[in-house]
C-alpha positions in Angstrom: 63.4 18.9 56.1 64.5 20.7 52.6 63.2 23.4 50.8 63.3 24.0 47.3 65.2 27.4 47.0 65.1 29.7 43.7 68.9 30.6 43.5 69.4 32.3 40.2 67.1 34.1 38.4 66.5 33.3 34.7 68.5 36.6 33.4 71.6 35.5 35.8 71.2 31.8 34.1 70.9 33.4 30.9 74.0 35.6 31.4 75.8 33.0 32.8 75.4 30.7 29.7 75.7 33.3 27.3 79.3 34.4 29.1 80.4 30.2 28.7 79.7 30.1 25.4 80.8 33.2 24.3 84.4 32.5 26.1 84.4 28.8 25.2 84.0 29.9 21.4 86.3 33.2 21.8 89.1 30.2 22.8 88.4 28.1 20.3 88.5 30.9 17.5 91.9 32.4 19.2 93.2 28.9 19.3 92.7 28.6 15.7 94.5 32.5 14.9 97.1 31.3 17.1 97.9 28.2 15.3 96.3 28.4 12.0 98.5 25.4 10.4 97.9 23.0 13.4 93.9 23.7 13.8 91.7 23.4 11.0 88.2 23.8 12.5 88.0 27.1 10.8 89.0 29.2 8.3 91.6 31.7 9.3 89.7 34.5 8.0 86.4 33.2 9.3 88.1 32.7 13.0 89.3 36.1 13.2 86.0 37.6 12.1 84.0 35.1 14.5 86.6 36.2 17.0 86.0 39.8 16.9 82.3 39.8 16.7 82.2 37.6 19.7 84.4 39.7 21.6 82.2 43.3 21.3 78.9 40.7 21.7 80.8 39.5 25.1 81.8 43.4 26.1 78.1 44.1 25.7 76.9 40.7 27.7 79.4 42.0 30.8 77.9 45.4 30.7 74.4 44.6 30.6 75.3 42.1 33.4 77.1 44.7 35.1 73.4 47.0 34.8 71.5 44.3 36.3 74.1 43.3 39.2 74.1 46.6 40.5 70.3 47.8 39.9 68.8 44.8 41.5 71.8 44.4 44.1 72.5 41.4 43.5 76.5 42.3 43.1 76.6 42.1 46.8 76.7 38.3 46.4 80.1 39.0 45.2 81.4 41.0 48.0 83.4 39.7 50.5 82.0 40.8 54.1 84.5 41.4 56.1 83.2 39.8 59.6 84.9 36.5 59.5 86.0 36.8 56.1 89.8 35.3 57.1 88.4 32.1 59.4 85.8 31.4 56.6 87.9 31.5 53.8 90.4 29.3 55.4 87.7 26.7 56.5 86.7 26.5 52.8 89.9 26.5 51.9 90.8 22.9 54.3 87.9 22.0 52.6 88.9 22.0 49.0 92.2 20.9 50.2 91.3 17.9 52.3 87.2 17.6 53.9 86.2 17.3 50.7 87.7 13.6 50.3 87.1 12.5 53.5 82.9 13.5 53.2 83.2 16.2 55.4 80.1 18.4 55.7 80.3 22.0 53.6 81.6 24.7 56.2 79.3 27.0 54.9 75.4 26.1 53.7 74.3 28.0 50.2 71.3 30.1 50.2 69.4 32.5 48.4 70.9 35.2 49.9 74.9 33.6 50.0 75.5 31.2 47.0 79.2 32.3 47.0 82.0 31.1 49.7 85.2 33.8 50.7 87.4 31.9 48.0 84.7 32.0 45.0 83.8 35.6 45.5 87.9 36.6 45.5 88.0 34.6 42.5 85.2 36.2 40.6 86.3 39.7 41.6 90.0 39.0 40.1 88.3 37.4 37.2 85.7 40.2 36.5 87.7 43.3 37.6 90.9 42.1 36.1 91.3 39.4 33.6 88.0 40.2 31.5 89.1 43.8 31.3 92.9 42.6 30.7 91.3 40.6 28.0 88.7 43.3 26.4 91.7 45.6 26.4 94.3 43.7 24.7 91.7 42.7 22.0 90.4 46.3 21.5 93.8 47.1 20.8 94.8 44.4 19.0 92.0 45.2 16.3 92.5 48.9 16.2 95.9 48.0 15.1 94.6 46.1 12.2 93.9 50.3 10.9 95.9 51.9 13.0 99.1 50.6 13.5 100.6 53.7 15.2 98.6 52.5 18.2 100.2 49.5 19.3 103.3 51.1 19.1 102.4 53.0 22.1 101.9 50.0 24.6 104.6 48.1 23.6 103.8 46.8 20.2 102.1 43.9 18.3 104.2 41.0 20.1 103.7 42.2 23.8 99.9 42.7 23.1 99.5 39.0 22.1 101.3 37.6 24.5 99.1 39.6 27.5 96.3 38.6 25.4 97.2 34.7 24.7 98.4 34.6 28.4 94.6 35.9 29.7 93.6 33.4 28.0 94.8 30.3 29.5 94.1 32.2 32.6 90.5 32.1 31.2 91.3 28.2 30.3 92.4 27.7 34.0 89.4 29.0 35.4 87.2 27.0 33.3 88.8 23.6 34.2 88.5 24.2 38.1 85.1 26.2 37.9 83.8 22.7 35.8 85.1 20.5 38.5 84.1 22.6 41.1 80.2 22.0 40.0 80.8 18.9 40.9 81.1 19.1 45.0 77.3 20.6 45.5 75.0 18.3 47.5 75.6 16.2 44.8 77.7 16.0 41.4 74.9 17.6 39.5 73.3 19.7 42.0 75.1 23.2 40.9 74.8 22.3 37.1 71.1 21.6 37.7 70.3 24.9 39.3 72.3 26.5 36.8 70.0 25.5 34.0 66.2 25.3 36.0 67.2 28.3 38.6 66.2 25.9 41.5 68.3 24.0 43.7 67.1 21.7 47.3 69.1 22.9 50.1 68.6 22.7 53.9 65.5 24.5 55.6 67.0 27.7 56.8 66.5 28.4 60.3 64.1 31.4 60.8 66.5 33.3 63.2 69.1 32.8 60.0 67.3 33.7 57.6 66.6 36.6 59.5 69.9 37.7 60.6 70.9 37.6 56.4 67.8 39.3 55.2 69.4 42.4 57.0 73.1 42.3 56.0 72.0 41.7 52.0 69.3 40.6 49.7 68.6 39.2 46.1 66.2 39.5 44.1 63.0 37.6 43.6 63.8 35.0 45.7 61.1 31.9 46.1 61.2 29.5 48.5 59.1 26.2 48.2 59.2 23.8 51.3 59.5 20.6 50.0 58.7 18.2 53.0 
């Protein structure tokens, strides 16, 4: 038996998509200000304006985001718990490494309540604590320096800037790659991309003494379950 499981709520789908494009398009435009003989999708001019509008539209998106995460507490879905936290990661790790090609089963069933496995939620908490800052940072700097020279000169200058900056992001390149294939090894290879757009996803009945035992150790917000038999 299944059961038809709201897992993200249309503001996190929302955010989510809005983040994607925002960083696909902020790579594209830097891509073109990085090589502006070699790319000619865009003006130069154009890019770099596109560029820095998208970047204060994407502060605001991860602050708003930020709001909701905490005021609903949903940001516990990114915390690592610390009971098993070592085992688990290291099953899921195996798993990437080797179960997944041999059709093992997932070590560890998504819910409402848990979408994220010990390796996604270390990797979501480097990427939102410190390559997004690393990222806003740099680029706040780099245009204040376009009036205020002076300023750069006090973090290194213009060339380390850019470099911090262009290496963030092919971090941010990186990530995108594996978090693409990675949708890919739900249930099935459009499960995760599914639920990201219609919120829904069919999972596994829980068991009631499960569900239980999560509904005390942390919650999300308007979750609906629909048995689907």
């Amino acid at each position: 038996m299944t059961e038809r499981v709201l897992i993200y709520t249309p503001y996190e789908r929302f955010w989510h998509w809005a983040q994607a494009a925002g960083i696909m398009m902020l790579v594209l435009t830097g891509a073109v200000i990085h090589w502006p003989g070699s790319i000619g999708v865009l003006p130069f001019s154009l890019a770099v304006s596109i560029h820095n509008v998208l970047g204060f539209l994407l502060l605001i998106n991860a602050f708003l985001g930020l709001f909701y995460y905490v005021a609903t507490g949903a940001i516990r879905q990114y915390l690592p718990e610390p009971h098993d936290f070592v085992s688990l990661g290291a099953a899921q790790l195996m798993y990437y490494m080797r179960g997944i090609f041999r059709g093992d089963p997932h070590p560890l069933e998504k819910t409402s309540r848990r979408r994220l496995n010990p390796l996604q939620q270390i990797t979501y908490l480097v990427i939102l604590n410190v390559l997004m800052p690393l990222q806003l940072i740099t680029g706040l700097l780099m245009w204040s320096g376009q009036m205020q020279p002076g300023i750069l000169s006090w973090v290194g200058g213009l060339p380390l800037v850019a470099a911090v900056h262009t290496l963030g992001a092919w971090a941010f390149v990186t990530f995108t790659i594996m978090h693409i294939y990675l949708t890919t090894t739900g249930r099935t290879p459009l499960s995760n991309l599914i639920a990201m757009i219609t919120g829904f996803e069919t999972l596994p009945k829980s068991r009631p003494e499960a569900a239980n035992q999560e509904s005390t150790s942390q919650s999300t917000p308007n979750s609906i379950n629909e048995v689907v038999t």
